[in-house]
C-alpha positions in Angstrom: -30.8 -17.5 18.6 -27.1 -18.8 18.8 -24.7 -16.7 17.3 -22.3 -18.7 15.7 -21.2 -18.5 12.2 -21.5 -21.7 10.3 -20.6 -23.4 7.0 -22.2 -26.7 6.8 -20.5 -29.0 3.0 -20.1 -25.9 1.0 -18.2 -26.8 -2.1 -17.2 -24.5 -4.9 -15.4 -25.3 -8.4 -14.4 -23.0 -10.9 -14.6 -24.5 -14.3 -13.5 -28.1 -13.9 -10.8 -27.7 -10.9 -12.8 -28.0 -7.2 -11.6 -25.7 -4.6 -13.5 -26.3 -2.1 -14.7 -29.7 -0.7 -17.6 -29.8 1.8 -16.0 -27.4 3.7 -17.6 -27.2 7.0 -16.5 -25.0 10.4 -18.0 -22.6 12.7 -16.9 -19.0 14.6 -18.8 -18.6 18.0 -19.7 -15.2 19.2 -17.0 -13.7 21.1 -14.3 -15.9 19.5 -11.2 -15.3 17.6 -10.7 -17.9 15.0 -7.7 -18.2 13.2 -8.1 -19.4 9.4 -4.8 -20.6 7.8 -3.8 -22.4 5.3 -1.2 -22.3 2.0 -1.3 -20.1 -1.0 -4.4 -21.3 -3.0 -5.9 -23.7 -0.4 -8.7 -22.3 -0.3 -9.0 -19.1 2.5 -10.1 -16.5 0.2 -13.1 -18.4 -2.1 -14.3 -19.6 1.3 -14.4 -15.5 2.9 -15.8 -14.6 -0.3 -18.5 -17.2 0.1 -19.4 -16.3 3.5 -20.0 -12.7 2.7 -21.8 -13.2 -0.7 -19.2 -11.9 -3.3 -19.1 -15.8 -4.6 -21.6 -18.5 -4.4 -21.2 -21.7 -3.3 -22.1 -24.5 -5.4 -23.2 -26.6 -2.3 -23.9 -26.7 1.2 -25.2 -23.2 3.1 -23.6 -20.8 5.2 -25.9 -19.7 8.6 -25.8 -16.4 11.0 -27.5 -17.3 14.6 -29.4 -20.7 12.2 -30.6 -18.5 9.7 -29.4 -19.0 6.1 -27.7 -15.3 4.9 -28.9 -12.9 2.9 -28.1 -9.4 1.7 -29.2 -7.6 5.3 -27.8 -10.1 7.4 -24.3 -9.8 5.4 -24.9 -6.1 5.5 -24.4 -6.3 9.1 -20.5 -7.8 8.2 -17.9 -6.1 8.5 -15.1 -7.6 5.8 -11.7 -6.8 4.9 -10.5 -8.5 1.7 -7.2 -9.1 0.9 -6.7 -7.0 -1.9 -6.9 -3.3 -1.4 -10.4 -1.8 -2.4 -10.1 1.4 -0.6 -10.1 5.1 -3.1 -6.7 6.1 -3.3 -7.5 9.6 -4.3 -9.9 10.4 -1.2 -9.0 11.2 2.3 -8.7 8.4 4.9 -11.6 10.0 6.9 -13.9 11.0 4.6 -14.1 7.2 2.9 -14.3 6.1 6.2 -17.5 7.9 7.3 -18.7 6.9 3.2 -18.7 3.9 3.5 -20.0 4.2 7.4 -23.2 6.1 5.6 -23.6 3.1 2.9 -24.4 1.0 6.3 -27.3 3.2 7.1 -25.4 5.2 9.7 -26.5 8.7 10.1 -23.5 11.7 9.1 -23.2 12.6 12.6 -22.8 9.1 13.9 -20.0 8.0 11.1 -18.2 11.1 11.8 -17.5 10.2 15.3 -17.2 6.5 14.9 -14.3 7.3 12.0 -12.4 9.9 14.6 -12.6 7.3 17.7 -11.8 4.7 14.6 -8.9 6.5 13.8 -7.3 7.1 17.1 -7.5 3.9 18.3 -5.4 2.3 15.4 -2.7 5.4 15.2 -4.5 6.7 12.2 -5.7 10.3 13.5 -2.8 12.4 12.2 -2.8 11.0 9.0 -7.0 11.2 8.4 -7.2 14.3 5.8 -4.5 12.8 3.9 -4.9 11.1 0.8 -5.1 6.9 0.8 -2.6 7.1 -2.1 -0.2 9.1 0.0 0.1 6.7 2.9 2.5 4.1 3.3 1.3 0.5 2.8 1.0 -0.5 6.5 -0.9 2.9 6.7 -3.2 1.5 4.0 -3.8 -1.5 6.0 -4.8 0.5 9.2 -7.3 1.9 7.0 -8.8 -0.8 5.2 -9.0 -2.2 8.9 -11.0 1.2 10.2 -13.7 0.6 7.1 -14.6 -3.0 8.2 -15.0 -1.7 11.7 -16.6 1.8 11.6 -20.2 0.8 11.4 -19.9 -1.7 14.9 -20.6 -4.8 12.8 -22.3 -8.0 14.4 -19.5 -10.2 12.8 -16.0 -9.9 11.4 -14.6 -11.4 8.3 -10.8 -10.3 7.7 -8.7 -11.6 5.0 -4.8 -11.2 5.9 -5.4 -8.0 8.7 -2.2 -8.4 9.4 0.1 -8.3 5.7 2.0 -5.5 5.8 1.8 -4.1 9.4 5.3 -3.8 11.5 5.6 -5.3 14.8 3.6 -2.5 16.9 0.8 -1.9 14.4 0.0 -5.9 14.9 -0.4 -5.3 18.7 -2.2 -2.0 17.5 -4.9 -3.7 16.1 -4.6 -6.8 18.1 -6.2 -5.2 20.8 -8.9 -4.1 18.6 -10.2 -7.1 17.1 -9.7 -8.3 20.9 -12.1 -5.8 22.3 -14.1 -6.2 19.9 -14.7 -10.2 20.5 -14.9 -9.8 24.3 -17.9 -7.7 23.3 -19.4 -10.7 21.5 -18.3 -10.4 18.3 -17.3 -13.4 16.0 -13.9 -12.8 14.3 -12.9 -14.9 11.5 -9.6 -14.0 10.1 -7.1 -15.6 7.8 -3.0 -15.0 8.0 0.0 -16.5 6.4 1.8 -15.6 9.9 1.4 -18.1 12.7 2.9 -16.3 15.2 0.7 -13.5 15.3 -2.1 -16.5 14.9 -0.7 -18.1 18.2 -0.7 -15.3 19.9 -4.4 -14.4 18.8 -6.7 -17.1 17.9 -9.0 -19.0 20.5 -10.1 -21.4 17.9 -8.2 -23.0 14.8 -9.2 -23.7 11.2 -6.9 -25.3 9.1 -7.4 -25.6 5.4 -5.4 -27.7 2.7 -6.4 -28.4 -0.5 -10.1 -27.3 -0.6 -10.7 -29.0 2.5 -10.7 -28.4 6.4 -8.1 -30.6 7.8 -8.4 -29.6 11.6 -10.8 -27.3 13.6 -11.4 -26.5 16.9 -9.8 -24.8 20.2 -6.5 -23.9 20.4 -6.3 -26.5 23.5 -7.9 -29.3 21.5 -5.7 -29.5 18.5 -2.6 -29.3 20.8 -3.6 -31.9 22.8 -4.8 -34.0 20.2 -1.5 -33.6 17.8 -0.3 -37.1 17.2 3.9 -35.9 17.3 4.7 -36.9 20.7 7.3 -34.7 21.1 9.7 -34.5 24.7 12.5 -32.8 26.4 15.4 -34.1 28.0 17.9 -31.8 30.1 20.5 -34.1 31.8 24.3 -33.1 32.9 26.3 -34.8 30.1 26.0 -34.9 26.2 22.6 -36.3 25.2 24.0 -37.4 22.1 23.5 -41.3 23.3 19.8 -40.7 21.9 20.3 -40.9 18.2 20.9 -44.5 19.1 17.5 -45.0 20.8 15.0 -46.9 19.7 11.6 -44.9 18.6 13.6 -41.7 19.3 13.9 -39.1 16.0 15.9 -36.1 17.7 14.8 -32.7 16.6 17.0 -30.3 18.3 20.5 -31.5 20.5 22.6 -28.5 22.6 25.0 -30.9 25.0 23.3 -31.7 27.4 19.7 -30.6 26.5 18.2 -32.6 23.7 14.1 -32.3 22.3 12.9 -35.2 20.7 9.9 -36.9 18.9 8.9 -40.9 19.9 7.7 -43.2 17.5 3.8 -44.2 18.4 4.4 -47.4 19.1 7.5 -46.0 21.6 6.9 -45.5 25.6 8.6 -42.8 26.9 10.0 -44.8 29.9 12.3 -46.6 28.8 13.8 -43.4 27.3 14.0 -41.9 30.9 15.1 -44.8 32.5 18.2 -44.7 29.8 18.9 -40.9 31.0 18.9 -42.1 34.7 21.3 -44.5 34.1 23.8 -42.3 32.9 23.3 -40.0 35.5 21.3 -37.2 37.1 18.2 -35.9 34.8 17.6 -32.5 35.3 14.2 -32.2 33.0 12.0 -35.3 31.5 8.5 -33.6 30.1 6.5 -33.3 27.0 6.4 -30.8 24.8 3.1 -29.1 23.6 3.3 -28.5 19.8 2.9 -24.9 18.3 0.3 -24.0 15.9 2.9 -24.1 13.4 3.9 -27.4 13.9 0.1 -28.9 13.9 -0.5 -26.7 10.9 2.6 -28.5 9.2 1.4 -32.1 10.5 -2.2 -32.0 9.3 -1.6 -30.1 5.8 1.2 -32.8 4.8 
């Protein structure tokens, strides 16, 4: 059995308004995939979908080939967006609670909640109440409950809102160990940083429908922007008169451009020469942040 997570044409409308158009994509075992997208584009319906809260109006979602039901989904682990921890219990005990509702014995949620709770910086604050924490606190928790019964794929909607700089590393290395054991990870965040820094595989969503999807690699090196970088010893300004050349960023003598498609690159460097020394002629790999703009425009 292959253990990939897949949605093969799922569609979903509520009332007359689609939002979702045969959305199809997949998360391998042992992957991180990033899922990211605008407000209302669709990230949320589609998690929903995935682990049964929603139906889908067409298409299927598989675990490993097999269509999913309610055991398969009850080995998920899923973090939804909105908060749906008790405010008035204690971190711990609705940590090993809702470890028990996944058939884990008392002893055996007890200790995964304590190791749980270490790891992601929440032991100290364990017998206080959830309503007592501060929100980035209440994220670290809602993180430990999607995690404490080991499940056999992750579904995480915005992990990351609310967390400070080393909380995001915190749990970084979580999710991280947790796919190098084998674990698919689907996640969806607003911030693309922390999605650069994270995701092996991309899924981009605009509008009810997947735009791009695949490796990291493969959407940078398919990106149509063919975007370069000139470092020569005099002002580059001479470029804004180029043809095929848009300049994006000029500093004196260092100047990042795009070229038109129909543009070679030579005759750009061959310009530079002429005018002296070049110092730096080389192309420019796009950021996630940049493809994400191209392909949702």
């Amino acid at each position: 059995m292959t253990t990939v997570l897949r949605l093969d044409g799922v569609d979903r409308s509520f009332g007359d308004r689609q939002v979702l158009k045969n959305v199809s994509f997949e998360v391998a075992a042992g992957r991180m995939t990033g899922f990211v997208g605008g407000n209302g584009a669709g990230k949320t319906t589609t998690m929903r979908i995935i682990l049964g809260v929603l139906a889908a109006d067409a298409g299927q979602v598989t675990w490993g080939g097999r269509p999913l039901n309610r055991s398969i989904r009850g080995r998920f682990g899923y973090m939804p967006e909105e908060r749906g921890l008790y405010p008035k219990m204690s971190v711990r005990e609705q940590v090993v609670y809702l470890g028990r509702l996944h058939g884990m014995t008392a002893e055996g949620a007890r200790r995964a909640t304590d190791t749980l709770l270490e790891r992601i910086g929440l032991d100290e604050r364990g017998d206080d109440l959830l309503e007592t924490l501060s929100l980035g606190n209440q994220q670290r928790a809602q993180i430990a409950a999607a995690l404490v019964h080991d499940p056999e794929v992750l579904v995480l909607d915005e992990p990351f809102s609310g967390l400070d700089p080393m909380a995001v590393d915190t749990i970084l290395t979580v999710l991280r160990e947790r796919a190098a054991a084998g674990v698919p990870v689907l996640f969806s965040s607003h911030q693309l940083d922390v999605v650069e820094r994270l995701c092996d595989d991309l899924v981009i969503i605009a509008d009810g429908t997947i735009r791009a999807a695949g490796s990291r690699e493969l959407l940078r090196s398919s990106a149509t922007t063919r975007r370069f970088e000139l470092v020569v010893d005099t002002d580059a300004g001479w470029l804004r008169d180029q043809a095929g050349v848009s300049l994006v960023d000029l500093d004196g003598p260092r100047a990042v451009f795009d070229l038109a498609a129909d543009t070679d690159e030579q005759p750009v460097l061959h310009a530079a020469l002429a005018r002296g020394p070049v110092r730096a002629f080389r192309p420019v790999t796009p950021s996630l942040a940049e493809i994400f703009r191209e392909v949702s425009q």
